[in-house]
N, C-alpha and C positions, 0 to 999 in steps of 0.2 A: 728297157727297164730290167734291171736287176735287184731281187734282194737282196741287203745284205744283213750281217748277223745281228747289227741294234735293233731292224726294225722286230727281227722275233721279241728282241728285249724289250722293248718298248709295248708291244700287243700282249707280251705274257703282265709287264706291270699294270696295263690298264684292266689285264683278267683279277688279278692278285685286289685290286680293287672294290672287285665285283661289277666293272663295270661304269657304277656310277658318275659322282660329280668329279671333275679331274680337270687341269687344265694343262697347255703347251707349258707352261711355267714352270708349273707344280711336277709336271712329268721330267722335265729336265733337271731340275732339283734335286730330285730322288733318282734319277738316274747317272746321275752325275754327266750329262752331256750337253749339249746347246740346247735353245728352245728353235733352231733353224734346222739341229737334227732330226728331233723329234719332229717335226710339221715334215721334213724329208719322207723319215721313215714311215710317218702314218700316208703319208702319200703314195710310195710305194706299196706299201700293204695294200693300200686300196684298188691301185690298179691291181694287184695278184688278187683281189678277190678274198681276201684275209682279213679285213678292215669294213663295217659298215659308217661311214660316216655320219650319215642322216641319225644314227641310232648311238652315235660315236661309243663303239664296242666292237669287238674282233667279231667274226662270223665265226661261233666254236666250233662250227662240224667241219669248215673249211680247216681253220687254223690248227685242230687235232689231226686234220687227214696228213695235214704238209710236217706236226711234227712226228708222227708215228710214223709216214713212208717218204717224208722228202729232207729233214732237216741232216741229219747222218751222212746224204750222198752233196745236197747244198753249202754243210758249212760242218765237215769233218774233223773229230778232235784230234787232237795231236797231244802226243806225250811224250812227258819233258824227266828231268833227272827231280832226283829227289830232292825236296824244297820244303820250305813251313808256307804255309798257307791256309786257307779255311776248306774243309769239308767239300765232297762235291758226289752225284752218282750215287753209287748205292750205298757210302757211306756217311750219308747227310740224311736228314729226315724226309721225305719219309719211309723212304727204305731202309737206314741202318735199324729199325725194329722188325725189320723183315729178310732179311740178308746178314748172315755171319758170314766175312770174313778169313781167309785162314791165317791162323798166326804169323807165318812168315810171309804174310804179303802186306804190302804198305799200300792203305787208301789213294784216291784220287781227291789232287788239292787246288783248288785254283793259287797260282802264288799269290802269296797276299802278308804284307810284314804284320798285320795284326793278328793272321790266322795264329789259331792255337794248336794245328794239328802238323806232324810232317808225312810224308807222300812225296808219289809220283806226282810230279805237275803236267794238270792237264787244262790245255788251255781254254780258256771262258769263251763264251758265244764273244762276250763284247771286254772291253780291259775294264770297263768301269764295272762288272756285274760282282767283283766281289764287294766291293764300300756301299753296292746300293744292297746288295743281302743281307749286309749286316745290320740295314734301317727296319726291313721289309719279310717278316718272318714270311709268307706266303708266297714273295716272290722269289723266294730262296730256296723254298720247297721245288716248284714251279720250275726255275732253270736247272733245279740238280736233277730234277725228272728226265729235262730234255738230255742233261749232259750224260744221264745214266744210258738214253734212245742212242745218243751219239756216240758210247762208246761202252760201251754194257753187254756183256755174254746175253744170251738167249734170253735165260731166263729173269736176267737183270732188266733186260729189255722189257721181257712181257710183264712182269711187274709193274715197272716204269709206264708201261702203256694203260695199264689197268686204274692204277691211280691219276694219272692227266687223264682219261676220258670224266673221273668222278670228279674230281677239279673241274674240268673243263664244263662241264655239264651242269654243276651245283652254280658254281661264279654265272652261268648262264640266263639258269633260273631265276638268279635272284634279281635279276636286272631286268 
């Protein structure tokens, strides 16, 4: 058994949630993937111990640990030339109100023909995670957190990490 990058996409949309009522359908939907991916992926997760089925919700302390010390070495970003795309990392919410930028450097973009932004492209956990971010304000937060773990200076990082445990912990709660 191997992870691969949808199943994080798929457990961060069921966090983005909160949790609650959701189905194979409706998660495939919004995710823009199969309802035979999604049952994959949540099965996966499960054997890693990332997925509570009985309780159908990710295990947060599990699914925080693997993205703050395992996602970056499991499924590493790669960067690409400069493209129009949407937002991604530390210049996507919720970090670009915490992180300036310097002038002559161009953001991180997932390519994407309706993004509004141009950047370096950097590529998504999954091809479909820009069309479902732009449904999905929390889960767009959510995977620009990881992508900032995955490819983020220190400090971009420990940011990123700081905001997905409060995430991580509050979607938790409320379930």
């Amino acid at each position: 058994m191997q992870l691969k990058p949808q199943d994080i996409v798929v457990l961060l949309k069921i966090t983005a949630l909160g949790g609650g009522d959701w189905s194979y359908r409706g998660l495939a939907q919004d995710l823009f993937i199969s309802v035979g991916e999604v049952h994959n992926a949540l099965n996966r997760a499960t054997r890693a111990h990332l997925f509570d089925p009985a309780q159908k919700r990710p295990r947060a302390q599990a699914l925080e640990e693997f993205l703050v010390h395992g996602v970056q070495y499991a499924f590493p970003s790669e960067r690409g030339t400069l493209t129009r795309g949407t937002l991604t990392a530390y210049a996507a919410p919720p970090l670009d109100g915490l992180i300036t930028a310097s002038v002559n450097e161009h953001p991180p973009v997932w390519p994407d023909p309706q993004g509004s932004a141009r950047g370096y492209q950097l590529s998504p956990l999954y091809s479909s995670v820009p069309k479902a971010a732009h449904i999905d304000r929390a889960l767009y937060e959510l995977l620009a957190l990881v992508d900032a773990i995955r490819d983020g200076r220190a400090r971009e990082r420990k940011l990123a990490v700081e905001q997905l445990h409060q995430r991580l912990r509050t979607k938790n709660a409320k379930t």
